[in-house]
C-alpha positions as CSV (number, residue, x, y, z in Angstrom):
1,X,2.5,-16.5,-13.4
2,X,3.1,-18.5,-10.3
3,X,0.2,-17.0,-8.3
4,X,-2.3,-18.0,-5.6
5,X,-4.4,-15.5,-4.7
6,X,-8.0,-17.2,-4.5
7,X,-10.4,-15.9,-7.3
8,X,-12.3,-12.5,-6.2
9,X,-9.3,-11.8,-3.6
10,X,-10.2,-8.7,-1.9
11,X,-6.9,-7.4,-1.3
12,X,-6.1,-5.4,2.0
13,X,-3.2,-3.6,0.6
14,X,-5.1,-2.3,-2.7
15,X,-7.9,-1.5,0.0
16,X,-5.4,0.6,1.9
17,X,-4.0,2.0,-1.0
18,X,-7.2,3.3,-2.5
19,X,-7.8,5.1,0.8
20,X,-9.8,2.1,2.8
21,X,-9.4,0.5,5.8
22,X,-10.4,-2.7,7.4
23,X,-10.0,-4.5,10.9
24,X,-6.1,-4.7,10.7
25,X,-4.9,-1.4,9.3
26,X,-6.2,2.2,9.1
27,X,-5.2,5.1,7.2
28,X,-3.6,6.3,10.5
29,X,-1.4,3.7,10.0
30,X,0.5,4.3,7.1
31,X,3.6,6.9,8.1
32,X,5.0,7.1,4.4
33,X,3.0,7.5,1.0
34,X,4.7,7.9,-2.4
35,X,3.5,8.0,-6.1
36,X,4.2,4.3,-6.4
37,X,4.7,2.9,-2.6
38,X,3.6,3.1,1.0
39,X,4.8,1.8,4.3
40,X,2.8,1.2,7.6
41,X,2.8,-0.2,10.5
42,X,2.2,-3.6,10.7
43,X,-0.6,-5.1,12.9
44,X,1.5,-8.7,12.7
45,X,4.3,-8.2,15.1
46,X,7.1,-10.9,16.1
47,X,8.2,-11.0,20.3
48,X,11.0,-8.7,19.6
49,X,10.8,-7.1,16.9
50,X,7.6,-5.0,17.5
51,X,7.1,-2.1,15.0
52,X,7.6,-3.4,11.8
53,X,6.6,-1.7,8.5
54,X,5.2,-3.4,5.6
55,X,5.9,-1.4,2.1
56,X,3.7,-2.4,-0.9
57,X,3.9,-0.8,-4.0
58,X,0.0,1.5,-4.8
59,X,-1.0,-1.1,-7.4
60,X,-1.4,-4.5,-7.5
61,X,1.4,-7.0,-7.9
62,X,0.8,-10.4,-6.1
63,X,4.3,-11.4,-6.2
64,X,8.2,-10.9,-7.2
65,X,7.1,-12.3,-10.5
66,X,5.0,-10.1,-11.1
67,X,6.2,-6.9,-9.9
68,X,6.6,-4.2,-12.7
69,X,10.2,-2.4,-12.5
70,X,8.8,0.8,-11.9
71,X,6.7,-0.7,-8.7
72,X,9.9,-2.6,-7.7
73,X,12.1,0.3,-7.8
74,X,9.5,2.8,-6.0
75,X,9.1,0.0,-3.2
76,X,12.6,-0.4,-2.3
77,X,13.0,3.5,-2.3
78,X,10.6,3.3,0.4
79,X,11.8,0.3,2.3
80,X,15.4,2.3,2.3
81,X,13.8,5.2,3.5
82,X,11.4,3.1,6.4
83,X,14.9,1.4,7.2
84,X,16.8,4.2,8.7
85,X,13.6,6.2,9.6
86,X,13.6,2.8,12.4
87,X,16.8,2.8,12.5
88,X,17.0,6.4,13.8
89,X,13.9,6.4,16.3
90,X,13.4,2.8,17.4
91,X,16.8,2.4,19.8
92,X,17.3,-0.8,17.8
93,X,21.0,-1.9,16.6
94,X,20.2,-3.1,12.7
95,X,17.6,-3.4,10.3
96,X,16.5,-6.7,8.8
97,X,14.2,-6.8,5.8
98,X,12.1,-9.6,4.1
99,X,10.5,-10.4,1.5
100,X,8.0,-13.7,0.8
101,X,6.9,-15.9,-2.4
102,X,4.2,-18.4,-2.7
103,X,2.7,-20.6,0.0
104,X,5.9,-22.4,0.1
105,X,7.8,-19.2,1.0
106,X,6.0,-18.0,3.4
107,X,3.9,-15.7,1.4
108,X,-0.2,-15.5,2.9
109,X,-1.0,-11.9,1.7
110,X,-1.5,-12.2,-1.8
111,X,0.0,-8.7,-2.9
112,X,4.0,-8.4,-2.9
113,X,4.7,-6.5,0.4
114,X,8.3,-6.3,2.2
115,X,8.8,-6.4,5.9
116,X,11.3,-3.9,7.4
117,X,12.1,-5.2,11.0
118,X,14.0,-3.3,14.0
119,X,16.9,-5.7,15.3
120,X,18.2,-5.7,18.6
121,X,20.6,-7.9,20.0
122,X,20.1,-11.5,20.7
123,X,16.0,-10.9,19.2
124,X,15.8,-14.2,17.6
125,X,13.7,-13.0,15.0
126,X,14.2,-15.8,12.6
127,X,13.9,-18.6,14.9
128,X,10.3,-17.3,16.4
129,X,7.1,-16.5,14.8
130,X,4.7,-14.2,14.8
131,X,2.7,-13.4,17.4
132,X,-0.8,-14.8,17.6
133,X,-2.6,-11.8,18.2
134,X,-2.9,-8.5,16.6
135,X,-1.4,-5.6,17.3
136,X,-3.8,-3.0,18.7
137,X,-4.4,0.4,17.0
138,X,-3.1,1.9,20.6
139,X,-0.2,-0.7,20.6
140,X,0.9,0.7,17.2
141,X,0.2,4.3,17.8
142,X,3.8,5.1,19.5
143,X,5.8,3.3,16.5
144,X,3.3,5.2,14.2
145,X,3.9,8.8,15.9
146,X,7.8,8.2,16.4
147,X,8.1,7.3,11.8
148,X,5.5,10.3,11.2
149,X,8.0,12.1,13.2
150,X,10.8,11.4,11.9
151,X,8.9,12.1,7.7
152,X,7.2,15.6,9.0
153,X,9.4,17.0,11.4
């Protein structure tokens, strides 16, 4: 129902899932696993708001509409988890999350993901995009070691 993925859609976050990597994300990356869900660090970063975790359930679901309860539940475990994991190592005041749906909301990774965000003060985050470039492995590496952290103390 309602998706968009383009027929034989090699998904990155089934890849990732299944123990793969590619030239975005690594299994280094990921700082939380569960039966159902995992978070990582994102290689997408916005100006301020560098750091952010993507959580996806372990199998595929393209969108909201198709996301089993069981995935959906397991996901947002996770994302609460993630949340004040950043919320307690990042220095940041707040946590925003979100969460995209079709090409008309914003949605260009065709597996439902949400997007846990450190907010700081005055970060603009909905008013700016993305940034143009990836974040490097050794960019993410200090987010990565501060959430690993915080799991395996």
């Amino acid at each position: 129902m309602f998706n968009h993925a383009p027929e034989g859609y090699d998904c990155p976050f089934c890849r990732l899932a299944a123990g793969g990597e590619d030239h975005l994300t690594a299994q280094h990356d990921i700082v939380l696993r569960r039966e159902r869900a995992l978070a990582f660090v994102a290689s997408r970063w916005w100006p301020n708001n560098q750091g952010n975790v993507l959580v996806v359930p372990t199998d595929h679901h393209e969108n909201l509409y198709d996301l089993s309860p069981e995935s959906g539940h397991a996901v947002h475990d996770v994302v609460r988890e993630i949340a004040i994991a950043i919320r307690s190592t990042y220095n940041c005041e707040g946590i925003s999350t979100r969460q995209h749906n079709e090409p008309a909301g914003y949605q260009d990774a065709w597996h439902y993901h949400v997007h846990v965000f450190p907010r700081y003060p005055g970060d603009n985050l909905y008013n700016t995009r993305h940034l143009p470039t990836p974040a490097t492995a050794a960019e993410r590496a200090p987010y990565i070691e501060r959430l690993q952290a915080y799991f395996n103390p």
